[in-house]
N, CA and C atoms as an extended XYZ file, in Angstrom:
552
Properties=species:S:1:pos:R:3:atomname:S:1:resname:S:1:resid:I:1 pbc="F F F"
N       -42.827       74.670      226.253 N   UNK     1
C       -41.778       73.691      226.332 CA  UNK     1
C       -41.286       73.595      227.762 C   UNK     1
N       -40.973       72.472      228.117 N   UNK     2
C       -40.373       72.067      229.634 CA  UNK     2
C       -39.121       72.579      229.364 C   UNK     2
N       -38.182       72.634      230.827 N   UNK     3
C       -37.258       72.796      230.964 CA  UNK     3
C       -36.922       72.125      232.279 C   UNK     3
N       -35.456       71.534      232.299 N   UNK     4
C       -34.907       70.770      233.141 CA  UNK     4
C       -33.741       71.595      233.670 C   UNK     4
N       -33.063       71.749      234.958 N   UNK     5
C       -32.136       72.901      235.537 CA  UNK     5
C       -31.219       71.239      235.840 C   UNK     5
N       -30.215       71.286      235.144 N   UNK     6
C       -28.825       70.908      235.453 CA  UNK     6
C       -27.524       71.520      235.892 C   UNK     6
N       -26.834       71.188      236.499 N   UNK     7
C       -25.771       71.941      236.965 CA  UNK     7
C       -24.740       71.709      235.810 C   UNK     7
N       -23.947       72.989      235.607 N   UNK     8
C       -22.964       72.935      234.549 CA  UNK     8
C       -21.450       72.834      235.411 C   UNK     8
N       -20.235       72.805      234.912 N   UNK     9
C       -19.233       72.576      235.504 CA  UNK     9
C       -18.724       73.930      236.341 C   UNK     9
N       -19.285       74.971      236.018 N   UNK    10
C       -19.474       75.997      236.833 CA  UNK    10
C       -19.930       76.265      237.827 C   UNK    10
N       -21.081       74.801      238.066 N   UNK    11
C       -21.744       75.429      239.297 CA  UNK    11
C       -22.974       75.936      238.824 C   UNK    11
N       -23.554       76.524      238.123 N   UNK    12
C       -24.844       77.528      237.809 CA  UNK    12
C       -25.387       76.772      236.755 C   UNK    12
N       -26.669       76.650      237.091 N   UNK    13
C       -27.923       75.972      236.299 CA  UNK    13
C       -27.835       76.044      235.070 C   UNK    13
N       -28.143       74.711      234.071 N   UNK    14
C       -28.145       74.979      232.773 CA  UNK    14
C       -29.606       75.044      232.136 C   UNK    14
N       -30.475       75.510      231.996 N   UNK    15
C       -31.787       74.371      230.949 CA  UNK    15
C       -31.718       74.226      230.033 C   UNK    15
N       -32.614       72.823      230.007 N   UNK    16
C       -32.614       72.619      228.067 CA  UNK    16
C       -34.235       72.618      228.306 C   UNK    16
N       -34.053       72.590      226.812 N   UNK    17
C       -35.581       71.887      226.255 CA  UNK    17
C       -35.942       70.617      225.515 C   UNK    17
N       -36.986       70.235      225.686 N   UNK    18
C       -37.522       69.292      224.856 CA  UNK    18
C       -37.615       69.425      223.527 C   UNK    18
N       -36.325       68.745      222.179 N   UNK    19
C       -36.525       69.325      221.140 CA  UNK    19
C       -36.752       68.020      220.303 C   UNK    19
N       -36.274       67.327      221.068 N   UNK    20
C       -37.069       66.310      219.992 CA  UNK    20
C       -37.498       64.522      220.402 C   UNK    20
N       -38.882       64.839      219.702 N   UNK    21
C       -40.172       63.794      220.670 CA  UNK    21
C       -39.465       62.038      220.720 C   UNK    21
N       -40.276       61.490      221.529 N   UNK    22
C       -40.047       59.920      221.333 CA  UNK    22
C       -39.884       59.743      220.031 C   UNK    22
N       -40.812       59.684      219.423 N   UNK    23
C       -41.492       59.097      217.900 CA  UNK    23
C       -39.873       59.632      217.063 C   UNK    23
N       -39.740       60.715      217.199 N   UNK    24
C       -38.469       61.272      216.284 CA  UNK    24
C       -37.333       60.378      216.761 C   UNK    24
N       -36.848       59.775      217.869 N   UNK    25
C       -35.976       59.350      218.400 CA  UNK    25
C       -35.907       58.125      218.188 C   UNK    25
N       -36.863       57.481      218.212 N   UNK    26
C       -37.011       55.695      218.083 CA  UNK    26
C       -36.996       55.823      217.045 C   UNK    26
N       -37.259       56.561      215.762 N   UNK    27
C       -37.455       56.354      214.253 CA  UNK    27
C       -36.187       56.555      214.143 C   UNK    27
N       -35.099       57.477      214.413 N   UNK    28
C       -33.976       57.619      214.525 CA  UNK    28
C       -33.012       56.335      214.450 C   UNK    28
N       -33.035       55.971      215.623 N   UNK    29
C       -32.504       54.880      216.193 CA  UNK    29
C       -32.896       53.554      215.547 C   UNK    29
N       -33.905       53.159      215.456 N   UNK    30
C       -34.440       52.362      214.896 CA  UNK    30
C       -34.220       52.356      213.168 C   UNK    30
N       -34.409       53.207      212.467 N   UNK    31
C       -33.881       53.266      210.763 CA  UNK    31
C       -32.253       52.697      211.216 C   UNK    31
N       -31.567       53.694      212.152 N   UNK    32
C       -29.821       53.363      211.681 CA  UNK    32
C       -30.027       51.746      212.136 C   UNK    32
N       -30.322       51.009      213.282 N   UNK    33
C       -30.244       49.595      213.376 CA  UNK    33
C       -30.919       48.976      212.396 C   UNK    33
N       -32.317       48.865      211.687 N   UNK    34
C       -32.896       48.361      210.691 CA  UNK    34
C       -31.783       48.629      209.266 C   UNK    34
N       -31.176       49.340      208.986 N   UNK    35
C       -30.672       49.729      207.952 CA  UNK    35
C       -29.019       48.674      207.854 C   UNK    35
N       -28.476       49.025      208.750 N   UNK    36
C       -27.255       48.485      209.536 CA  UNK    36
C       -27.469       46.403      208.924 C   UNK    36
N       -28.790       46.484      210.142 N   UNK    37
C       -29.051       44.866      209.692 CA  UNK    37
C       -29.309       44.734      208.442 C   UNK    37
N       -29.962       45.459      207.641 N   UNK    38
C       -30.173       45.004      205.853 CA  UNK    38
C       -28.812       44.844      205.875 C   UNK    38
N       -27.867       46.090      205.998 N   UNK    39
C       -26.656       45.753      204.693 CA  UNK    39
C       -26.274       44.514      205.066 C   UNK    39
N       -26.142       44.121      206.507 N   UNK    40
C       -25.265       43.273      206.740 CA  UNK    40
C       -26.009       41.653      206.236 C   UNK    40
N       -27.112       41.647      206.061 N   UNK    41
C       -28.163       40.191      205.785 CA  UNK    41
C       -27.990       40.582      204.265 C   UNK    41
N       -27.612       41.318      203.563 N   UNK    42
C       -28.212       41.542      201.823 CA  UNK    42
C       -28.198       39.994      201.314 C   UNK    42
N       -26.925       39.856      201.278 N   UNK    43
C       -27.228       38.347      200.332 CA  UNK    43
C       -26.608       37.140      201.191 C   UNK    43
N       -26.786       36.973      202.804 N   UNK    44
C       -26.683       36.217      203.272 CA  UNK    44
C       -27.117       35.516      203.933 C   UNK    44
N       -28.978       36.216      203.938 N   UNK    45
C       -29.537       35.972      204.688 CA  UNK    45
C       -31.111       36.921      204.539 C   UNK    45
N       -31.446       36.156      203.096 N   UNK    46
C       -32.318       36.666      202.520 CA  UNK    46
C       -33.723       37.153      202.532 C   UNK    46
N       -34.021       36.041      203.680 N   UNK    47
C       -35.675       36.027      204.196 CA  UNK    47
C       -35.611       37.573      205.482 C   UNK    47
N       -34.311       37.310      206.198 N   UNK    48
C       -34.190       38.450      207.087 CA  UNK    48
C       -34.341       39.713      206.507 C   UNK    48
N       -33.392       40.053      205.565 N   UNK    49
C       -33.348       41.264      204.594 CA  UNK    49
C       -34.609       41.552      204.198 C   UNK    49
N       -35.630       40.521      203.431 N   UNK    50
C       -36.726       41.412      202.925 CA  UNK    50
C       -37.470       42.039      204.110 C   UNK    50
N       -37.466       41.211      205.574 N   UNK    51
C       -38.604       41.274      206.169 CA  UNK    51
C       -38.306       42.961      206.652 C   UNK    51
N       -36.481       43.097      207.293 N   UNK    52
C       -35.916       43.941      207.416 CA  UNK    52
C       -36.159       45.278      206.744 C   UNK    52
N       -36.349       44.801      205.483 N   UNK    53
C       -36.587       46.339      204.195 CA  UNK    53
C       -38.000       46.664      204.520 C   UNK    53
N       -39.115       45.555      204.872 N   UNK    54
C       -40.051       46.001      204.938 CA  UNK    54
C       -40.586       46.802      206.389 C   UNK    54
N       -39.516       46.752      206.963 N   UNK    55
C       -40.193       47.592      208.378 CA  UNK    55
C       -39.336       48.314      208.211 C   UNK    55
N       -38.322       48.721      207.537 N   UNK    56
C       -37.102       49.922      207.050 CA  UNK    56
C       -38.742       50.856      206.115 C   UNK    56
N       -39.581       50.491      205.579 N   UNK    57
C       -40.439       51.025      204.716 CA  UNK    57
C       -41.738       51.645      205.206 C   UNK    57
N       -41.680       50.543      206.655 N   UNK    58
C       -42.918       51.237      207.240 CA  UNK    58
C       -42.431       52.302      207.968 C   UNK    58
N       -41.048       52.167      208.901 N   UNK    59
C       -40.838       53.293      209.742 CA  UNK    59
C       -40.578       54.911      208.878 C   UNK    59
N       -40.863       54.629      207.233 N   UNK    60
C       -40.271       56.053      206.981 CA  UNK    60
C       -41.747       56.598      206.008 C   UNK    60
N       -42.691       55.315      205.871 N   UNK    61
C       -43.757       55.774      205.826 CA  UNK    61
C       -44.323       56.072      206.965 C   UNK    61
N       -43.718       56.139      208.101 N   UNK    62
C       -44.707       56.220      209.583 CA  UNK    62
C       -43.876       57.958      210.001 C   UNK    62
N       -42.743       57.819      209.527 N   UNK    63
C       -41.697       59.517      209.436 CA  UNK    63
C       -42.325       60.084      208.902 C   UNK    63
N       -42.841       60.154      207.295 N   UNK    64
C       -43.430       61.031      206.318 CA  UNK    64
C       -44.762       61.548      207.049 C   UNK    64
N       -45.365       61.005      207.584 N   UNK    65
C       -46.842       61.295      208.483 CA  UNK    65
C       -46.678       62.221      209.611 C   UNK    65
N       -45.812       61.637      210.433 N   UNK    66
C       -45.139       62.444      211.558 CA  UNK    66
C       -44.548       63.878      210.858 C   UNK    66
N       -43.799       64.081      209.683 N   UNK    67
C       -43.158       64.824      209.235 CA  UNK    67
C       -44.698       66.327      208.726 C   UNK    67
N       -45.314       65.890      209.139 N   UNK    68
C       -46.982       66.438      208.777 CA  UNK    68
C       -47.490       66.712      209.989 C   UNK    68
N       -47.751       65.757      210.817 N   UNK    69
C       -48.149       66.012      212.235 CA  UNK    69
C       -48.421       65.813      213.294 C   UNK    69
N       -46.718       66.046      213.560 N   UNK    70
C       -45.939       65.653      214.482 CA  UNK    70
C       -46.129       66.806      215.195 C   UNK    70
N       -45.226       67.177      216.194 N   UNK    71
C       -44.899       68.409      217.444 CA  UNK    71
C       -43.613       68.750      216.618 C   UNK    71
N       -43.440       70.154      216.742 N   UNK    72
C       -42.743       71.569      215.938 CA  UNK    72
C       -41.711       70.954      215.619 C   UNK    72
N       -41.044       70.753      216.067 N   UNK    73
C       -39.541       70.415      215.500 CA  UNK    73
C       -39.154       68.902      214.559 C   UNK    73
N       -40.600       68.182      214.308 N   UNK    74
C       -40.675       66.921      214.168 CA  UNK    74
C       -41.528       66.986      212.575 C   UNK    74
N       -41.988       68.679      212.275 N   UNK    75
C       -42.480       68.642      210.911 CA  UNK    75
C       -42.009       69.341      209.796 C   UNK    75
N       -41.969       68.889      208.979 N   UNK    76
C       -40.830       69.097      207.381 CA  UNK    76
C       -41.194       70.591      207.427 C   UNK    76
N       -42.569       71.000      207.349 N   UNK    77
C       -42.126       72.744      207.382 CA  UNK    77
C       -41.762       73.034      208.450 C   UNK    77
N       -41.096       72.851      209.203 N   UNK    78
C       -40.841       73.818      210.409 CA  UNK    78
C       -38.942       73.635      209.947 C   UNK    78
N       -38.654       72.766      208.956 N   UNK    79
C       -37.114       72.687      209.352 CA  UNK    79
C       -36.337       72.251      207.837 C   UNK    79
N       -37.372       71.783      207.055 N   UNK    80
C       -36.744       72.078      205.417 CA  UNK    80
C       -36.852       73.543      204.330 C   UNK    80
N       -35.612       73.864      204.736 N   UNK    81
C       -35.299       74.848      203.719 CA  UNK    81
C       -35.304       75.083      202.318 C   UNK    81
N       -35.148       75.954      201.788 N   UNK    82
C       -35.167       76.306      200.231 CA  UNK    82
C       -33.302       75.888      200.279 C   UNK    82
N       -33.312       75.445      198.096 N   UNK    83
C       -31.806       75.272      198.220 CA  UNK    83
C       -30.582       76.318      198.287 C   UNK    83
N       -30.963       77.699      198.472 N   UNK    84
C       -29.992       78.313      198.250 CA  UNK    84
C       -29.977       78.861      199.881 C   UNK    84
N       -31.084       78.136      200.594 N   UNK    85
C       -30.581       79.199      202.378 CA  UNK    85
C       -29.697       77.788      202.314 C   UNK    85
N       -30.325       76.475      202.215 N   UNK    86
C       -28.845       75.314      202.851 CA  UNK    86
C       -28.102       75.657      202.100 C   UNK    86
N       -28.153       76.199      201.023 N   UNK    87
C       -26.346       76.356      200.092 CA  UNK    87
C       -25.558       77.394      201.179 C   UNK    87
N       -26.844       78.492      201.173 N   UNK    88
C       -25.719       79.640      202.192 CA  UNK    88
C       -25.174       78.919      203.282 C   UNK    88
N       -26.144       78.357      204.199 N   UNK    89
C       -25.605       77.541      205.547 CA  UNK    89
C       -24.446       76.699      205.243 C   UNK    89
N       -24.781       75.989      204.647 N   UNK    90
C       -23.167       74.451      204.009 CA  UNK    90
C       -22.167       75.512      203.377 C   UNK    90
N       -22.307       76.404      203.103 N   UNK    91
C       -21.237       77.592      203.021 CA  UNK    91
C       -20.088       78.309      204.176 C   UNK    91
N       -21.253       78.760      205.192 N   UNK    92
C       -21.005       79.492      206.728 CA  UNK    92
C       -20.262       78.137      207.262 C   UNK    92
N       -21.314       76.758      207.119 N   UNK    93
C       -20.812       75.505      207.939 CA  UNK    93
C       -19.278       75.527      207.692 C   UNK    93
N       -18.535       75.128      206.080 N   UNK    94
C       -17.106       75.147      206.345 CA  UNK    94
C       -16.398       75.961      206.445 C   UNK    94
N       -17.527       77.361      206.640 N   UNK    95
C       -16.273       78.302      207.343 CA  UNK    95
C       -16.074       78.487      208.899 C   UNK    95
N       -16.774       77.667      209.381 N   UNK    96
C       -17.476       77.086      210.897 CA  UNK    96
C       -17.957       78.906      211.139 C   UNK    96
N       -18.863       79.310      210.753 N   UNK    97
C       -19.653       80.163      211.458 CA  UNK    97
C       -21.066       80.240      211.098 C   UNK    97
N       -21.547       79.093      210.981 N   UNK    98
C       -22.751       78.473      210.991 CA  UNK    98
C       -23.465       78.684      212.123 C   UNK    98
N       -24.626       79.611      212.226 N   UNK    99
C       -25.027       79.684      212.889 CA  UNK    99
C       -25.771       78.449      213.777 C   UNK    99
N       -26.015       78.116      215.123 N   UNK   100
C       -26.701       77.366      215.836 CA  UNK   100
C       -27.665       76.925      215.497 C   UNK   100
N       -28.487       75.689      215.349 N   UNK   101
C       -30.362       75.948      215.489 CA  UNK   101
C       -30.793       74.880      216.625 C   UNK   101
N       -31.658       75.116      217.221 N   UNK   102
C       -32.361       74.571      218.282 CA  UNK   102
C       -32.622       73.416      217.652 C   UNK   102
N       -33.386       72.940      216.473 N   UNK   103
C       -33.999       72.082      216.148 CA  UNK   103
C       -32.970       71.902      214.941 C   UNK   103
N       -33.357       71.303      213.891 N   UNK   104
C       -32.432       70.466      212.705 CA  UNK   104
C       -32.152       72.230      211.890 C   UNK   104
N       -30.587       71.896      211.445 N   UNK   105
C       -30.329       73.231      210.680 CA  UNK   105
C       -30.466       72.889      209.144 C   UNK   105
N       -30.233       73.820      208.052 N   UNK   106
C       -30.891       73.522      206.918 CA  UNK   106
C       -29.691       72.366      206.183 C   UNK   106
N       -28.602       72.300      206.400 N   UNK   107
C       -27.854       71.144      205.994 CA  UNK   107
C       -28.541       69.580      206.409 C   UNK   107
N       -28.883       69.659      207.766 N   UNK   108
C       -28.997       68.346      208.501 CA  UNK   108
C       -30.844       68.608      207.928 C   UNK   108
N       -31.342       69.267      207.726 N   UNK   109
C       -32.682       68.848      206.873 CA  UNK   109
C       -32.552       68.536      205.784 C   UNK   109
N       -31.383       68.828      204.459 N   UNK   110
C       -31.347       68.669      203.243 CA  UNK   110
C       -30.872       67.162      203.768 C   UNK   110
N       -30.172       66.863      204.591 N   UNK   111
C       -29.567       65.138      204.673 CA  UNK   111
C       -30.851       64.595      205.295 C   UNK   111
N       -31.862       64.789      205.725 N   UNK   112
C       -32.431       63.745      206.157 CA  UNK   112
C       -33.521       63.621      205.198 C   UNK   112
N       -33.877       64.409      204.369 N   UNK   113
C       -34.519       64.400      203.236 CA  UNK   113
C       -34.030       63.596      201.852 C   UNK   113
N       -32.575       63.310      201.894 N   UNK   114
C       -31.259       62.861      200.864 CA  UNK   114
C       -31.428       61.490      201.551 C   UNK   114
N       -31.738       61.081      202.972 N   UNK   115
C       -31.738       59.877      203.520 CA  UNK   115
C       -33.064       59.211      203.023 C   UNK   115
N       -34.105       59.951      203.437 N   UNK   116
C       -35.170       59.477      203.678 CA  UNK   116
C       -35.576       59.363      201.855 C   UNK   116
N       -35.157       59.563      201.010 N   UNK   117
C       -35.728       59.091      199.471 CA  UNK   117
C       -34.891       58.206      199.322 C   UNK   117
N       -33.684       58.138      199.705 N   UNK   118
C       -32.520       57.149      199.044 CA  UNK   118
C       -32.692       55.644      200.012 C   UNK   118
N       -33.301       55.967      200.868 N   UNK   119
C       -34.054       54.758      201.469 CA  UNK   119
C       -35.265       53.967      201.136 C   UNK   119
N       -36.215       54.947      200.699 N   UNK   120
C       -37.280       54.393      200.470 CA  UNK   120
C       -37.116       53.780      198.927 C   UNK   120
N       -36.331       54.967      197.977 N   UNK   121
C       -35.877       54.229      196.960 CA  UNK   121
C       -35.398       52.561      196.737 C   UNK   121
N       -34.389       52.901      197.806 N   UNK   122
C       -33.845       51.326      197.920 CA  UNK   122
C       -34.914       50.428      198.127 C   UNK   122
N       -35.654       50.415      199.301 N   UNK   123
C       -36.849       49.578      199.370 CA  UNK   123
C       -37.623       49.191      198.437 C   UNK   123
N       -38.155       50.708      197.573 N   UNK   124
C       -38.645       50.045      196.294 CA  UNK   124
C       -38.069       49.247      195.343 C   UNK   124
N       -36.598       49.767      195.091 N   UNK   125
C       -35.771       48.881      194.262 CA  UNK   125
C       -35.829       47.123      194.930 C   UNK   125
N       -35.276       47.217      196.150 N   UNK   126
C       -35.505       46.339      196.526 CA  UNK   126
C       -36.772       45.159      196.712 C   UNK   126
N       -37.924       45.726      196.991 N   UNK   127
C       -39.120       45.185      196.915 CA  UNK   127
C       -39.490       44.530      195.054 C   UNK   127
N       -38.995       45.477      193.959 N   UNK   128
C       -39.043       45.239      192.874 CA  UNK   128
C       -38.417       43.731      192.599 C   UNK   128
N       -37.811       43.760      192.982 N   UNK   129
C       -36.429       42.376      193.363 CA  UNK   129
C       -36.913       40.900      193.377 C   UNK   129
N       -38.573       41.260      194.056 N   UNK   130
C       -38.610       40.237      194.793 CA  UNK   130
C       -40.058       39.973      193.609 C   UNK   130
N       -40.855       40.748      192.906 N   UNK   131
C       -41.479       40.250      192.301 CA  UNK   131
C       -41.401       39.533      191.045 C   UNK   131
N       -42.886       38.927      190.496 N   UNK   132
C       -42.716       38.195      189.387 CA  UNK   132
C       -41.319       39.457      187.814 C   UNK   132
N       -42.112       40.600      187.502 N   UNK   133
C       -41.515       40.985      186.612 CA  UNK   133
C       -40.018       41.366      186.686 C   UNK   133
N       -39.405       41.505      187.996 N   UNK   134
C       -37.848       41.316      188.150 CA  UNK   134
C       -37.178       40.662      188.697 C   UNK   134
N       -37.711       39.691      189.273 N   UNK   135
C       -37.391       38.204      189.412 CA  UNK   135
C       -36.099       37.503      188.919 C   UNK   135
N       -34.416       37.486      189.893 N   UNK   136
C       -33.950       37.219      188.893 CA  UNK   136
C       -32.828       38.262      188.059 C   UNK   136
N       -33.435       39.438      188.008 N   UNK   137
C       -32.893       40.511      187.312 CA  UNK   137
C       -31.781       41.082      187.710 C   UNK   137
N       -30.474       40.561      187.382 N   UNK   138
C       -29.074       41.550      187.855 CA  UNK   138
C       -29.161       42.929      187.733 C   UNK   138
N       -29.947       43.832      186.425 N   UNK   139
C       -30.038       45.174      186.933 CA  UNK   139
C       -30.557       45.718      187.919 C   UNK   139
N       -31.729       45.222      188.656 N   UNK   140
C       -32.640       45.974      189.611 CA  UNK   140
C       -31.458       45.675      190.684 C   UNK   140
N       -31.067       44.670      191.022 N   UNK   141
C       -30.455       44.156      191.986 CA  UNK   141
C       -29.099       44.475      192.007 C   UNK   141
N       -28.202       45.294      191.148 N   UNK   142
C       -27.124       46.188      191.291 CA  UNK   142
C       -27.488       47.734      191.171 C   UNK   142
N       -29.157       47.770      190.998 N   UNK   143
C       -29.275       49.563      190.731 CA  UNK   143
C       -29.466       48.919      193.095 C   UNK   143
N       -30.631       48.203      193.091 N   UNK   144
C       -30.433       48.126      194.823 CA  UNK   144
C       -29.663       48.403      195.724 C   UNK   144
N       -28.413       47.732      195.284 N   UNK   145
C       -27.063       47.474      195.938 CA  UNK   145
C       -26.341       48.673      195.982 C   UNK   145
N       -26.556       49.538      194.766 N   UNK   146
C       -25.533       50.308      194.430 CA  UNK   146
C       -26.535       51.437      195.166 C   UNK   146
N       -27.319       51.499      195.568 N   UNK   147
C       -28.443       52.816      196.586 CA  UNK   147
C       -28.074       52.573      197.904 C   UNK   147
N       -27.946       51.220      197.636 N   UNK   148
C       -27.945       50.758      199.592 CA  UNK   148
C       -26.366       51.457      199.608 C   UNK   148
N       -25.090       51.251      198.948 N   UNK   149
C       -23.981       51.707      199.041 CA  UNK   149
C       -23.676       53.178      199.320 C   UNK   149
N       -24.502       53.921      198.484 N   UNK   150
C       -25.334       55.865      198.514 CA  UNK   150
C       -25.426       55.622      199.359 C   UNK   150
N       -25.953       55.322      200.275 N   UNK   151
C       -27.026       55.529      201.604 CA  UNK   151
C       -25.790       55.439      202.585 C   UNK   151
N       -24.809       54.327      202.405 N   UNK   152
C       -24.046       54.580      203.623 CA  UNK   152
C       -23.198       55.913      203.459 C   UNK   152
N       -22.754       55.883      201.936 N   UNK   153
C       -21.883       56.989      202.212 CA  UNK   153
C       -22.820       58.555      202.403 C   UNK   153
N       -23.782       58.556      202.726 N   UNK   154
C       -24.607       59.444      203.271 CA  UNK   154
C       -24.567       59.561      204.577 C   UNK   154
N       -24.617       58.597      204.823 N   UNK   155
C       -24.649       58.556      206.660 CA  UNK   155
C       -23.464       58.565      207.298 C   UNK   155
N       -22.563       58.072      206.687 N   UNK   156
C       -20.998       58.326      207.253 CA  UNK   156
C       -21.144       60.107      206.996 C   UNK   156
N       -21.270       60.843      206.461 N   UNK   157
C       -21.613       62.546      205.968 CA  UNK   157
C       -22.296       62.944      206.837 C   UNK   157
N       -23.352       62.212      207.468 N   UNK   158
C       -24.813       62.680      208.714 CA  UNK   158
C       -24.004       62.352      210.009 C   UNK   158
N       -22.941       61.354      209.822 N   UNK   159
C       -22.340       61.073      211.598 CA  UNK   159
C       -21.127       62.063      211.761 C   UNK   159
N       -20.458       62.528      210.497 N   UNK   160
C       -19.549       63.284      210.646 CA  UNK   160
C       -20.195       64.987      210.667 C   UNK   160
N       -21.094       65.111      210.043 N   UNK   161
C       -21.496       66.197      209.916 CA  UNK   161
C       -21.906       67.041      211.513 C   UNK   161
N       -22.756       65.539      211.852 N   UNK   162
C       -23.433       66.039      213.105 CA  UNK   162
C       -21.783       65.813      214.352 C   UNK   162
N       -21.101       65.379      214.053 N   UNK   163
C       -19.574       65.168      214.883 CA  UNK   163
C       -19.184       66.755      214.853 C   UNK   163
N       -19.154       66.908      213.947 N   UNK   164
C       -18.708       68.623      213.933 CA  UNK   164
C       -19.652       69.139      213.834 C   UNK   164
N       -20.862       69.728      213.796 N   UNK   165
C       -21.411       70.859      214.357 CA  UNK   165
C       -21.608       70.629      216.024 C   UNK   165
N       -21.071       69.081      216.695 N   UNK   166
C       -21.122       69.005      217.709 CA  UNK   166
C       -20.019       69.726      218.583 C   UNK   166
N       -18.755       69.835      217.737 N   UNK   167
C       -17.730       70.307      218.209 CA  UNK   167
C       -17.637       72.100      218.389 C   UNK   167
N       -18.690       72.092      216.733 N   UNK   168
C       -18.232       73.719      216.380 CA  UNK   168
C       -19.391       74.380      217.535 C   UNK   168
N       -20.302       73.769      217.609 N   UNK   169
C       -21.528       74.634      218.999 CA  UNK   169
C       -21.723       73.921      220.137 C   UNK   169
N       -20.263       73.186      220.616 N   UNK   170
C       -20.312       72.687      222.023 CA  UNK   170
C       -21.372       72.364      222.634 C   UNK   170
N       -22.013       71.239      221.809 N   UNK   171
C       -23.115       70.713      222.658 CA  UNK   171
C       -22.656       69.352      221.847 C   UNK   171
N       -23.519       67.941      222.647 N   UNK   172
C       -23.399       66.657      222.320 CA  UNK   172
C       -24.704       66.683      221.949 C   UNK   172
N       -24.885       66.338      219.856 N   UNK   173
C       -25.640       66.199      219.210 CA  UNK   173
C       -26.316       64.842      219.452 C   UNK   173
N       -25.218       63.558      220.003 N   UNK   174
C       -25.894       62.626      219.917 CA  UNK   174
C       -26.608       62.357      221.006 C   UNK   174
N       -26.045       62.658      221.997 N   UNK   175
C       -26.528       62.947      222.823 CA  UNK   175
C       -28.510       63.262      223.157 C   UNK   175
N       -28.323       64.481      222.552 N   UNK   176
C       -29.644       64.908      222.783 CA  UNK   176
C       -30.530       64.117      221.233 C   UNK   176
N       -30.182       63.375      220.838 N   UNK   177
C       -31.280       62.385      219.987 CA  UNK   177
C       -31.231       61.252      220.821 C   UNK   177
N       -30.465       61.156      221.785 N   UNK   178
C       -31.304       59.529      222.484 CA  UNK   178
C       -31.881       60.525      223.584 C   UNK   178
N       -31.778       61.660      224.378 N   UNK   179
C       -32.438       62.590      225.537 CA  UNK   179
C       -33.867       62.927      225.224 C   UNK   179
N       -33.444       63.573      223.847 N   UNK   180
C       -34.999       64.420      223.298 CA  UNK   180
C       -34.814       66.352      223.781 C   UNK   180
N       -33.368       66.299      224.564 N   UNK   181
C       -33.640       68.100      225.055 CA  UNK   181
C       -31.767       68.132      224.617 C   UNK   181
N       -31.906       69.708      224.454 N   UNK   182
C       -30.654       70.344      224.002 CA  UNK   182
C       -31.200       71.603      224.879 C   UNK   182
N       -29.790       73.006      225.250 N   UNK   183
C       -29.731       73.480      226.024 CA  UNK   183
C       -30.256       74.992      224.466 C   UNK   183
N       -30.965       75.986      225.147 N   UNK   184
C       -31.894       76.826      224.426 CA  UNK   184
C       -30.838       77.404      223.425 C   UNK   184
């Protein structure tokens, strides 16, 4: 791994590393704006929305691949836990002595795993929407609505979550997802 020597407010060199790749970062960035624009086109602007869901579908079928084999910090085994170590961690977390992790900790892997089905879900729901056999159909199209609604209040949980472990281990989380390096 590279390392970059920045000066800290002290005066004395900081390094980070490279923890997480382009591909992780633009998929990043790119899902929250693709996602953002669905809610806001759902039923006002219909042709946008599907086209929208459908590259919301490729970028997390293009994640799931990467999530396989990608570089270390960018693949599901290197950073999804079993449920009772994230239970312990989301435990330590509100007692803020959650330990640090270089790469995603087992809370922020159980959420991007909670993201990444409740998205693709939606898509399918959504894609269902649009064919001949639900065509039309107020259930598919309030089970849709009512996922796309999950999903935000998920991510309001992923911006606050990552807000405070930004606070509790003094580093800027958001930071280092548009950088790609955090300090070791």
């Amino acid at each position: 791994m590279s390392t970059t020597n920045n000066v800290t407010s002290g005066g004395s060199p900081a390094a980070t590393i490279k923890v997480w790749d382009m591909f992780v970062r633009v998929f990043h960035w790119s899902l929250a704006a693709l996602f953002l624009m669905a809610y806001v086109t759902g039923d006002e602007l219909e042709e946008v929305h599907i086209v929208v869901g459908y590259a919301i579908a490729f970028l997390i079928a293009a994640r799931v691949v990467w999530g396989f084999i990608g570089p270390h910090h960018a693949r599901f085994k290197n950073f999804v836990r079993p449920p009772r170590e994230t239970l312990a961690y989301l435990h330590d977390e509100i007692l803020l002595r959650a330990p640090r992790h270089i790469g995603h900790n087992p809370a922020a892997a159980a959420m991007i795993v909670a993201l990444l089905v409740m998205a693709t879900v939606t898509c399918a729901t959504g894609y269902l929407a649009t064919t001949d056999a639900f065509w039309g159909e107020e259930w598919i199209e309030e089970i849709h609505e009512a996922l796309a609604n999950i999903t935000v209040g998920l991510i309001a949980v992923h911006v606050l979550a990552a807000l405070m472990a930004s606070l509790v281990h003094k580093e800027n989380l958001i930071k280092s997802m548009i950088t790609g390096r955090k300090r070791p």
